[in-house]
C-alpha positions as CSV (number, residue, x, y, z in Angstrom):
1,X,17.0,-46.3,13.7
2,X,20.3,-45.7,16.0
3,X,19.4,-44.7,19.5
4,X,22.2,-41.7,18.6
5,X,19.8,-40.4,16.2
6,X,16.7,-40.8,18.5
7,X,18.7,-39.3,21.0
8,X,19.6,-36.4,18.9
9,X,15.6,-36.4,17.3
10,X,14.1,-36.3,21.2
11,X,16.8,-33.4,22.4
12,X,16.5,-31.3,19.3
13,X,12.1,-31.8,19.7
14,X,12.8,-31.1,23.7
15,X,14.8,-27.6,22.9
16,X,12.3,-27.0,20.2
17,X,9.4,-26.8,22.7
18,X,11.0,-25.3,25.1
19,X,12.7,-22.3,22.8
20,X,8.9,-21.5,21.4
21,X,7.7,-21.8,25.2
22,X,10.1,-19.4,26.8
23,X,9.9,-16.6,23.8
24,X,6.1,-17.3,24.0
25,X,5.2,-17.0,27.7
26,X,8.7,-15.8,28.9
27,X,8.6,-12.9,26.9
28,X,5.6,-12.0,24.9
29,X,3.3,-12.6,28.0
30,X,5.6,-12.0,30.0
31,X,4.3,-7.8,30.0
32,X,0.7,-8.6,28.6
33,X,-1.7,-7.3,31.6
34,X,-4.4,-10.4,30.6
35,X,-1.5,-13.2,31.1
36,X,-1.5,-13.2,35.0
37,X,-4.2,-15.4,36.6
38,X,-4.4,-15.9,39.8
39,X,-4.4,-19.8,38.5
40,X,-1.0,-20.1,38.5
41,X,2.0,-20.2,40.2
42,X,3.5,-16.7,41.8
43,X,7.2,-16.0,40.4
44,X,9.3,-18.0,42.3
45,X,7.5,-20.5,43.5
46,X,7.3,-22.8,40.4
47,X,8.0,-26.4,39.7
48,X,10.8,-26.6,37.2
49,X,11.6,-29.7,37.8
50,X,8.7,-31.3,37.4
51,X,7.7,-29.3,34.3
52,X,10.7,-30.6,32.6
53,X,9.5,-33.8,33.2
54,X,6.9,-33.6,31.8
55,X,8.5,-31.5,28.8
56,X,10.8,-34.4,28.3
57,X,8.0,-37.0,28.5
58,X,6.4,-35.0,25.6
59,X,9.2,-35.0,23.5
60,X,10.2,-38.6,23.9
61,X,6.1,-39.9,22.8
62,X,6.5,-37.4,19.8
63,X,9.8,-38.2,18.4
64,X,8.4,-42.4,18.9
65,X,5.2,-41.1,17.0
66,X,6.7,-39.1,14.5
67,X,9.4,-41.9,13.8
68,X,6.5,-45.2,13.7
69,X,4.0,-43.1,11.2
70,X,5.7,-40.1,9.7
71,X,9.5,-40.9,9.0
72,X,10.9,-40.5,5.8
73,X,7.9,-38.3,4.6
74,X,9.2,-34.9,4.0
75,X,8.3,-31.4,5.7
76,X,5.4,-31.3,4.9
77,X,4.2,-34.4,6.6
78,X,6.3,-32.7,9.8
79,X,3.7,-29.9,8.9
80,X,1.2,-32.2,9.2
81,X,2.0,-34.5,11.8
82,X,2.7,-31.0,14.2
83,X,-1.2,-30.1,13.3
84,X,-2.2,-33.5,14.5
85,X,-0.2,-33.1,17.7
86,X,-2.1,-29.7,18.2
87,X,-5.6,-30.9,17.4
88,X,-4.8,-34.1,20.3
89,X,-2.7,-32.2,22.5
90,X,-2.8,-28.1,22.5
91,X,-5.7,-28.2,21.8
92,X,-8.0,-29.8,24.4
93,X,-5.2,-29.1,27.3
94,X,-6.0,-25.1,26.6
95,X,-9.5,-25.5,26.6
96,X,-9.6,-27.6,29.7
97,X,-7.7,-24.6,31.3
98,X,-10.0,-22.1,29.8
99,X,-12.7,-24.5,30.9
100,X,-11.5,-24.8,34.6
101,X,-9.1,-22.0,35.8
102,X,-9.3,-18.6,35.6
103,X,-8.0,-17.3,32.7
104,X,-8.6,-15.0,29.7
105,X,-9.9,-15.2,26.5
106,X,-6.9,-13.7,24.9
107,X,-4.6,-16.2,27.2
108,X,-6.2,-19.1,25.6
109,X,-6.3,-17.7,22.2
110,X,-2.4,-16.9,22.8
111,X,-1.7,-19.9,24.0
112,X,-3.4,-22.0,21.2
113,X,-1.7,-20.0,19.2
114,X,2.1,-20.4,21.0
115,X,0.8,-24.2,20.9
116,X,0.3,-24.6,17.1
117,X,4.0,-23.6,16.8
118,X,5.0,-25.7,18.8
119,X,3.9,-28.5,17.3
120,X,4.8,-27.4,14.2
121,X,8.1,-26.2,14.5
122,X,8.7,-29.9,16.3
123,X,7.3,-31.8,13.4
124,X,9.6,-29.6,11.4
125,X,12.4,-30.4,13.4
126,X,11.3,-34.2,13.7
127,X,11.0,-34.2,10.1
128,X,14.7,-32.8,9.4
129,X,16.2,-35.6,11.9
130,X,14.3,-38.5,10.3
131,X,14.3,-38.0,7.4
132,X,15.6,-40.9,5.6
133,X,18.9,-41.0,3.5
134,X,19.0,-39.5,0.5
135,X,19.3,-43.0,-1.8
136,X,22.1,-43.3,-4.2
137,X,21.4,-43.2,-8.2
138,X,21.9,-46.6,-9.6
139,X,24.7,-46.6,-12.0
140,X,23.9,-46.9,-15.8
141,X,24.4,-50.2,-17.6
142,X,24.7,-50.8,-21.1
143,X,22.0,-53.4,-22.5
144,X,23.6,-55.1,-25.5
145,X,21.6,-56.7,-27.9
C-alpha cells in the first residue's frame, strides 16, 4: 500500500463524512424545530478546529481499519465494514448523548440515521480506493502431447 493511495483513501473518507454531516445537520436540521438543544454550542461560538481534528482522527483509524481487514473485498464488504463502524461508533456516541444531554427523540433517531450513512457511504468510498487491482488474464498456452 503507497502512502499516496492512503493519502488519497484517508482524504476522500475525511470529505465523505464531512459532505453527509453538513447536508445532514447543516441543512436538514438546520430548520427542524426539535434540532436545537440547549446542549450545544450557540451559532458562532463553535470549535471548528477542534472538530476537524477529531474528523480527521476518524478518518485516518477507518481507512487503517478498512485497509488491515477489508481491502480487496468488494462493495459489499465496504457495506459491511460501514455497518460495523455504526454499531462501534454511531451508535453508542448517540445514545450516550441521548443518554446525557438534552436532546430529542427525533434528534437521536436523525442522527443515527445521518450516522449509518456515514459509515456507509465511507466504507463505500474505502472500498472503491482499496480495492485491489484488477489481475491480468494469464495468456493461453498450447499443451502439446
Amino acid at each position: 500500500m503507497s502512502g499516496k493511495r492512503m493519502a488519497l483513501g484517508v482524504l476522500l473518507v475525511l470529505l465523505t463524512k464531512a459532505a453527509v454531516g453538513a447536508v445532514a445537520f447543516g441543512l436538514v436540521l438546520a430548520d427542524a424545530p426539535w434540532g436545537a438543544s440547549p446542549a450545544f454550542r450557540a451559532e458562532g461560538t463553535e470549535q471548528h478546529g477542534v472538530a476537524m481534528l477529531g474528523y480527521v482522527a476518524w478518518s485516518i483509524a477507518f481507512s487503517i481499519l478498512f485497509v488491515r481487514a477489508f481491502r480487496d473485498r468488494g462493495w459489499r464488504n465496504g457495506l459491511r465494514f460501514g455497518l460495523l463502524v455504526w454499531l462501534l461508533y454511531f451508535v453508542p456516541m448517540t445514545l450516550g448523548i441521548q443518554g446525557y444531554f438534552v436532546v430529542s427523540g427525533e434528534w437521536t433517531a436523525f442522527a443515527l440515521l445521518s450516522g449509518l450513512a456515514e459509515a456507509l457511504g465511507c466504507g463505500c468510498v474505502a472500498a472503491l480506493v482499496f480495492r485491489g487491482r484488477t489481475a491480468q488474464p494469464a495468456p493461453a498456452t498450447l499443451a502439446l502431447p
